[in-house]
N, C-alpha and C positions, 0 to 999 in steps of 0.2 A: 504494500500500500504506500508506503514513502517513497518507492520508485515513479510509482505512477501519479502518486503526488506530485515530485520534483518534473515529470515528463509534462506533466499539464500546467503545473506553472499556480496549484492550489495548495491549502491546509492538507494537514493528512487527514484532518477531523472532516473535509469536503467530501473526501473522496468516501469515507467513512457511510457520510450523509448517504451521496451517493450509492451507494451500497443496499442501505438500510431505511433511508428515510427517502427517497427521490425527491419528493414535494416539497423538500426544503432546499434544495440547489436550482439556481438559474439556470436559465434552456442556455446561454452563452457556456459558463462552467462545463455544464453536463456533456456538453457535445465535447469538450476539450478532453475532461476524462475519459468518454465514450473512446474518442481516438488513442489514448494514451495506453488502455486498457489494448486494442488492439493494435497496439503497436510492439507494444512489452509480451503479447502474450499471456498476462496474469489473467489468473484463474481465484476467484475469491476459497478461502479454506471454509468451506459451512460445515465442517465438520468439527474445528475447533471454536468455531461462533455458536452451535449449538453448545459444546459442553462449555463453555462460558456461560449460557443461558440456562442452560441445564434443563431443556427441550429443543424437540426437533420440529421442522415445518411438513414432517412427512408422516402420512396414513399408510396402511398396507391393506388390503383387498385380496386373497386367498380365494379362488372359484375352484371349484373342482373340476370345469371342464368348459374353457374358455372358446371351445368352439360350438359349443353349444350357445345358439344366440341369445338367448332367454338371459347364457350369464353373461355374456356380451353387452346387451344390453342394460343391465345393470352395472357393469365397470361402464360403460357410457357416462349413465347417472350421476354415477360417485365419481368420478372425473370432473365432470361439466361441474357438482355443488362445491366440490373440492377447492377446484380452480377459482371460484366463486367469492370463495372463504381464504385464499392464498394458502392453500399448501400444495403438497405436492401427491401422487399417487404412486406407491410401490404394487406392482398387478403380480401377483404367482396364481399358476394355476398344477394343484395338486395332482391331476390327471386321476382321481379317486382314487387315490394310495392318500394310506395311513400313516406311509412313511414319508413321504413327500410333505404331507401337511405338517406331521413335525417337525420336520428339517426347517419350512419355513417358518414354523412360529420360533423357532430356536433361533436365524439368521434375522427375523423382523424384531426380534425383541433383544436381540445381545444389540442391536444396529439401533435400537431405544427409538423405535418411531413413536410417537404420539398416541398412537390409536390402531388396535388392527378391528377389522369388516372381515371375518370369518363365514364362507359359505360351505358346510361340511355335506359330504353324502352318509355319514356315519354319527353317531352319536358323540359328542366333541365337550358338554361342556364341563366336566370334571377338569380336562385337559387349559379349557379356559380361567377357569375359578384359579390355578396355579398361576397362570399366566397375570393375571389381576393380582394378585394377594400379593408380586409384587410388583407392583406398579404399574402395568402396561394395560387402559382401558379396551374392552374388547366389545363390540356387539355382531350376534350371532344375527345371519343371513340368510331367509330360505327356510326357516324351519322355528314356531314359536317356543321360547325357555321353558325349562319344566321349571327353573329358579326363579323364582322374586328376584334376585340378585343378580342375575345374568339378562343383557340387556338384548332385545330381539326383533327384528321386524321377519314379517312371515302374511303367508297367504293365508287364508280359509280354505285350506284344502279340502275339508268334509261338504263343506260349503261346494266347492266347485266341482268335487262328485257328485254331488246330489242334480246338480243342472245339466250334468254332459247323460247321468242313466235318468232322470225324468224326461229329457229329450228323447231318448231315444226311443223310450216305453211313450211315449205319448206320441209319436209318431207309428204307432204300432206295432214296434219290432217288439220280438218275444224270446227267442236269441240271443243274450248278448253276452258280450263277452269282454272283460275287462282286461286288457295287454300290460304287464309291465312287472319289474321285480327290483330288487330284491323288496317281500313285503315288510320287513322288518327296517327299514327306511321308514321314517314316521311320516315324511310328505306322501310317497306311494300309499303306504297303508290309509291314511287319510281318505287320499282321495277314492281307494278300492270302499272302503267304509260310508264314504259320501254317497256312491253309486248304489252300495249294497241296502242301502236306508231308501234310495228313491225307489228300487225295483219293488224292495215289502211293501211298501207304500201303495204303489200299483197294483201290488198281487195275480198280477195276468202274465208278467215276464219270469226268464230264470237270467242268473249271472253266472256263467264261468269265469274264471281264474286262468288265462295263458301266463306262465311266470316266463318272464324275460327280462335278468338284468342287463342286458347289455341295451339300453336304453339309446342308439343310434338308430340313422335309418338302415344297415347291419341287420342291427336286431329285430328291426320291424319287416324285414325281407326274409330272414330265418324266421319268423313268427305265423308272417304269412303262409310259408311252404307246409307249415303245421297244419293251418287249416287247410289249405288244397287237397292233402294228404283223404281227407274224409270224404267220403258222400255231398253232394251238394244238398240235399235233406238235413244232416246233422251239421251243418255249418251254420258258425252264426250270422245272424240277419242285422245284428247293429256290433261295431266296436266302438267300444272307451279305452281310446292308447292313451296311458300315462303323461306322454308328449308328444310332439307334435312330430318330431323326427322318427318316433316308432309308426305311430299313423300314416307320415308318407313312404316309410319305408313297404307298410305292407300294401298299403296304395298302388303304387308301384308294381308288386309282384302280383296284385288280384287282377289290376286292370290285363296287363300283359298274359293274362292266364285266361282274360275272356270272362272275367268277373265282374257285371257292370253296378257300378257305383254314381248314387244312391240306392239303384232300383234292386239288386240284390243284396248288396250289404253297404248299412249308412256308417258312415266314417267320424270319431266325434275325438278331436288332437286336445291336448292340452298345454297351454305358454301361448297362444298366438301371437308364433313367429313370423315374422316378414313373407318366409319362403311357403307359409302354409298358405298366406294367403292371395301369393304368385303361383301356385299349382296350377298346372292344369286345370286338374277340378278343385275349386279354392278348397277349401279344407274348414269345416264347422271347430271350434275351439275353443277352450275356455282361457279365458284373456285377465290374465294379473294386471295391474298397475303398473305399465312398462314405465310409463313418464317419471311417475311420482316416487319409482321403487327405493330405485340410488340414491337420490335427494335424502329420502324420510331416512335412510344408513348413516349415510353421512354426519347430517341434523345430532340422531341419536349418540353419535357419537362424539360430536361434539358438546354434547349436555353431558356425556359421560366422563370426558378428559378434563371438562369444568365443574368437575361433580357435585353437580346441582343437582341433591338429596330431590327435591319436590318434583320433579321430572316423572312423566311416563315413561317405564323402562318397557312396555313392549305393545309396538304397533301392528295392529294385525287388521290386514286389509281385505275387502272384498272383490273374490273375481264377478268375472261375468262371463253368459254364454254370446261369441258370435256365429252367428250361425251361417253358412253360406253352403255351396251346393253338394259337399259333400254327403251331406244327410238331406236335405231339402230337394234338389236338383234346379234349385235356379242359381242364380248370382249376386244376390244380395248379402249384405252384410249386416244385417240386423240385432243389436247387441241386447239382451234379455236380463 
């Protein structure tokens, strides 16, 4: 900094400003250090200005599978509120290993970020509680806390089963079949739970169980071949896929097999993703709060690294059903 001082021809405490406070150096000064800075090459140390401060300007965000757009989507969010509020965003994506997600809570928390946004495919917050007790705020993503004490934004998963299997029974299918695994996954089970309360409810449908972790379009292409495998009589007349990538996956292989959709079997995804409802045939799905998701993480976690005791520690939002020609066979997007 006193190089680049002496090169611009300011205080050290300018360039300092510069730095740290912009708004209090003149547009003349600033352009002087701007060039001084690129002429010298200096690169500021935020690594020794954090431990002088004894915080950092950085969150970390842990997805379990960042090509899945749904969490895409949400590091969108938490980016855009992030950037918002001046920090910065650390993005890992654990690839659903349990090893991975420790590695990174060990590298985000020895690295003293501010706050980690935890999005687990497995039960995670024992592992949190440690990571808090000392020091490092955390709020769990995608899945509501069983703890008063652990901080959480989450769908209504029961909620958005219940919309995807009363669709599909109120459209007359009797058939159905619910795609997705592992159920011991508390958002999966949910949502199998949501559907299995619409179907009693109805009492004219039945609900099979296809388990398929592998929750790609992959697994929804291996899922489909399951049901090919049967009789067209014992196959089911509506699917509820877990997500939206298992539903286009078996879209896909039913269409290509001469299986016509809606009229044979209605299709009902869950997340609507971008690409469900760029399909061919758009794709019916139950739609979370894309916009609002990342934001309300973020928020949360900044009530939590402020630990402002009086704060709601767990938000939990409403999906909705859009419905479009997979299960209907028109083209409308009408959200229920």
């Amino acid at each position: 900094m006193r190089d680049v001082a002496a090169q611009a021809g300011v205080a050290v405490g300018t360039v300092s400003h510069y730095l740290n406070h912009p708004g209090k150096v003149s547009p003349e000064k600033a352009a002087r250090i701007r060039q001084a800075i690129d002429a010298l090459g200096f690169v500021p140390n935020n690594a020794g200005r954090q431990l002088r401060l004894g915080r950092s300007s950085a969150i970390a965000y842990i997805a379990p599978d960042v090509s899945n757009p749904f969490f895409s989507s949400i590091a969108e969010g938490v980016e855009q509120r992030a950037s918002q509020l001046n920090l910065v965003v650390f993005l890992a994506n654990s690839h659903r290993s349990r090893e991975r997600e420790n590695t990174y809570l060990d590298v985000f928390e020895q690295n003293r970020v501010r706050g980690m946004l935890v999005a687990s495919h497995e039960p995670i917050e024992d592992r949190l509680l440690r990571v808090r007790a000392r020091g490092t705020p955390c709020v769990l993503v995608g899945q509501a806390a069983m703890s008063d004490e652990q901080a959480s934004v989450s769908i209504d998963d029961v909620s958005g089963g219940r919309l995807a299997g009363t669709h599909l029974a109120e459209l007359g299918r009797r058939r159905l079949a619910f795609v997705g695994g592992p159920l011991n996954i508390r958002q999966i089970g949910d949502r199998l739970s949501g559907a299995s309360a619409a179907v009693r409810d109805h009492g004219l449908a039945t609900l099979e169980v296809i388990d398929m972790p592998d929750r790609t379009v992959r697994g929804g292409r291996e899922a489909a071949r399951l049901v090919l495998e049967r009789p067209a009589d014992s196959r089911p007349d509506g699917i509820f896929a877990s997500n939206d990538l298992l539903a286009l996956g078996m879209m896909q292989v039913l269409i290509s097999e001469g299986v016509r959709v809606p009229d044979d079997v209605a299709i009902v995804g869950y997340d609507d993703i971008e690409f469900g409802e760029a399909s061919l045939i758009p794709l019916t799905s139950v739609k979370p709060p894309h916009e609002t998701f990342g934001f309300a993480a973020v928020d949360l976690l900044v009530d939590e690294i402020a630990d402002r005791g009086d704060h709601p520690r767990h938000r939990v939002f409403e999906p909705q059903l859009v419905v479009r020609a997979s299960t209907t066979g028109g083209a409308a997007g009408a959200a229920w």
